[in-house]
C-alpha positions as CSV (number, residue, x, y, z in Angstrom):
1,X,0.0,0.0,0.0
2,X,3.0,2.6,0.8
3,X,4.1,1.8,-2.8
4,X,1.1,2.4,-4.3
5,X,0.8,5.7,-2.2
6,X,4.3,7.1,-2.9
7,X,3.6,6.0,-6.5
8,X,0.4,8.0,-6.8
9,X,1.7,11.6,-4.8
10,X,4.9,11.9,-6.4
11,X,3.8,13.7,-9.8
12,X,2.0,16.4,-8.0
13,X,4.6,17.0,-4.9
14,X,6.8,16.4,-7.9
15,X,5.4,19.7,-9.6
16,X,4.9,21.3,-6.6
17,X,8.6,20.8,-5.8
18,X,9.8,22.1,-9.2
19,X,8.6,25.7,-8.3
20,X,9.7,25.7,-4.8
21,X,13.7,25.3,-5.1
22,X,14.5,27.1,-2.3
23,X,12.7,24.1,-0.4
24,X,14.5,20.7,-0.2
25,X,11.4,18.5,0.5
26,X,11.5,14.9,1.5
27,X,8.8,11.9,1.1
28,X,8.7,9.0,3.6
29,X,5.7,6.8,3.6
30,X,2.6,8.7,4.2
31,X,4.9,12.0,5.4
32,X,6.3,15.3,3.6
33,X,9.2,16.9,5.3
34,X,10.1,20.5,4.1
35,X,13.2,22.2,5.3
36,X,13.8,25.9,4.6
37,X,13.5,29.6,5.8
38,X,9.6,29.9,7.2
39,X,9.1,32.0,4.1
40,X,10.0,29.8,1.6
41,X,8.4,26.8,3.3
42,X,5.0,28.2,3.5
43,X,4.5,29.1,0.4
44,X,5.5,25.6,-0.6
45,X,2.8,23.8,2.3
46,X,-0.1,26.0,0.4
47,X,0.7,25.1,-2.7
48,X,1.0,21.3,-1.9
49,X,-1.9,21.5,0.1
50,X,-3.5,23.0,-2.5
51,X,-2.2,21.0,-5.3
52,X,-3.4,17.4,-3.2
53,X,-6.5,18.4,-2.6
54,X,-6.9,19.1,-6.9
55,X,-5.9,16.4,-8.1
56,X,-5.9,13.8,-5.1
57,X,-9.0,15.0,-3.2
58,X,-6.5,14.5,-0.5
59,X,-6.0,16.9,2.5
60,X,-2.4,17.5,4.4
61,X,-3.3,16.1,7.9
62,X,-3.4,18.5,10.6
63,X,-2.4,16.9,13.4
64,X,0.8,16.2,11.6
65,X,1.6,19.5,10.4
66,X,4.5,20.8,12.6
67,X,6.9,24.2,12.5
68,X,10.0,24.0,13.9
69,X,12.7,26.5,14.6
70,X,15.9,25.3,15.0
71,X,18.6,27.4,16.4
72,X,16.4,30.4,17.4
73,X,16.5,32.4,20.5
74,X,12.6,32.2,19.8
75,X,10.3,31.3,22.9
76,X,7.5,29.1,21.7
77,X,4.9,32.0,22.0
78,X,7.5,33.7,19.8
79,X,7.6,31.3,17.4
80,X,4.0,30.8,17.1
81,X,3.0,34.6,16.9
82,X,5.7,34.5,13.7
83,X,4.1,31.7,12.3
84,X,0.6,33.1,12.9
85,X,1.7,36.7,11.9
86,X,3.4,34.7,8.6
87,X,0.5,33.1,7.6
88,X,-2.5,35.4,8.3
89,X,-0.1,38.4,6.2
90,X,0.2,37.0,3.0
91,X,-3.5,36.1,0.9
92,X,-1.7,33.2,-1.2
93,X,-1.3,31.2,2.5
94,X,-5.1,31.4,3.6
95,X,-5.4,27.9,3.0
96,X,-2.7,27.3,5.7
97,X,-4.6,29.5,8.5
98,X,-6.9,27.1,9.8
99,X,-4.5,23.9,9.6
100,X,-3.5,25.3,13.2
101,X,0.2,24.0,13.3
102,X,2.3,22.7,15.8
103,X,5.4,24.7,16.7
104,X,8.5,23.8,18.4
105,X,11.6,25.9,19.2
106,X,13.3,22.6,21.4
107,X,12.8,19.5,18.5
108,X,10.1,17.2,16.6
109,X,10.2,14.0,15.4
110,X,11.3,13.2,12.3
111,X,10.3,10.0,10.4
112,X,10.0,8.6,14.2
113,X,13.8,10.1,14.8
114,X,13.8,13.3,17.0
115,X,15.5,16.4,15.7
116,X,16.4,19.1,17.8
117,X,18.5,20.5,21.0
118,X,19.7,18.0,22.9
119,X,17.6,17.9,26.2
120,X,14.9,17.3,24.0
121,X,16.4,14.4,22.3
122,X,17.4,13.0,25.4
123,X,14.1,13.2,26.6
124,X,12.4,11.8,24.0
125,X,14.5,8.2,24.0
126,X,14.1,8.5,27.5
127,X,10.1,8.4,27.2
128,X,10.6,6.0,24.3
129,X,12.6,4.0,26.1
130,X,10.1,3.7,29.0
131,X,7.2,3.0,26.7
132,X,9.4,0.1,25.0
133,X,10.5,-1.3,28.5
134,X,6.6,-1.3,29.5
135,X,5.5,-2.9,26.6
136,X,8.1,-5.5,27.0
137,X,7.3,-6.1,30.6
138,X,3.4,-6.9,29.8
């Protein structure tokens, strides 16, 4: 099924991609990761958003949609008032207002591997490791 999904995106994230080349923009599975500068990447989101939903009648999942900010001196209510401020300013992003995104100045996972400063990473394989201990113990 992951074949057959990768298969079917990739000719619109593929077009999407060829007029976004400030964005490197990566497929695993079911996900799209896009690095670059905020405004370069959400142009980039709207337009694949927009672009799946034509000619997919598929919609980026919310829950999944997550800004982070590496290396900033950003606090999170910092970060998200950019984000927010970013979005709402420009009309050709409206479609990304609503989707309510996750932010994150410390880390987020990527691909299931966390990203980010180093307390954070810690933390997470700590909690993974807990989980995976637990499950074991069952």
């Amino acid at each position: 099924m992951t074949i057959r999904f990768a298969v079917t995106v990739h000719p619109s994230v593929g077009r999407v991609c060829e007029r976004h080349l400030g964005c490197k923009v990566v497929g695993i599975c079911d996900d799209i990761f896009m690095i670059a500068r905020l405004c370069k990447a959400l142009p980039c989101a709207a337009e694949m958003k927009k672009i799946l939903k034509a000619d997919l009648k598929m919609d980026l999942n919310v829950p999944k949609f997550n800004v982070f900010f590496p290396g900033t001196s950003f606090s999170l209510d910092t970060a998200r008032s950019a984000l927010d401020l970013a979005v709402r300013a420009d009309p050709s992003l409206a479609d990304l207002v609503e989707m309510k995104a996750g932010v994150s100045t410390d880390g987020m996972r990527v691909a299931g591997v966390p990203v980010g400063v180093d307390a954070w990473v810690k933390n997470f394989v700590t909690k993974k490791a807990r989980s995976v201990f637990t499950d074991v113990a069952k």
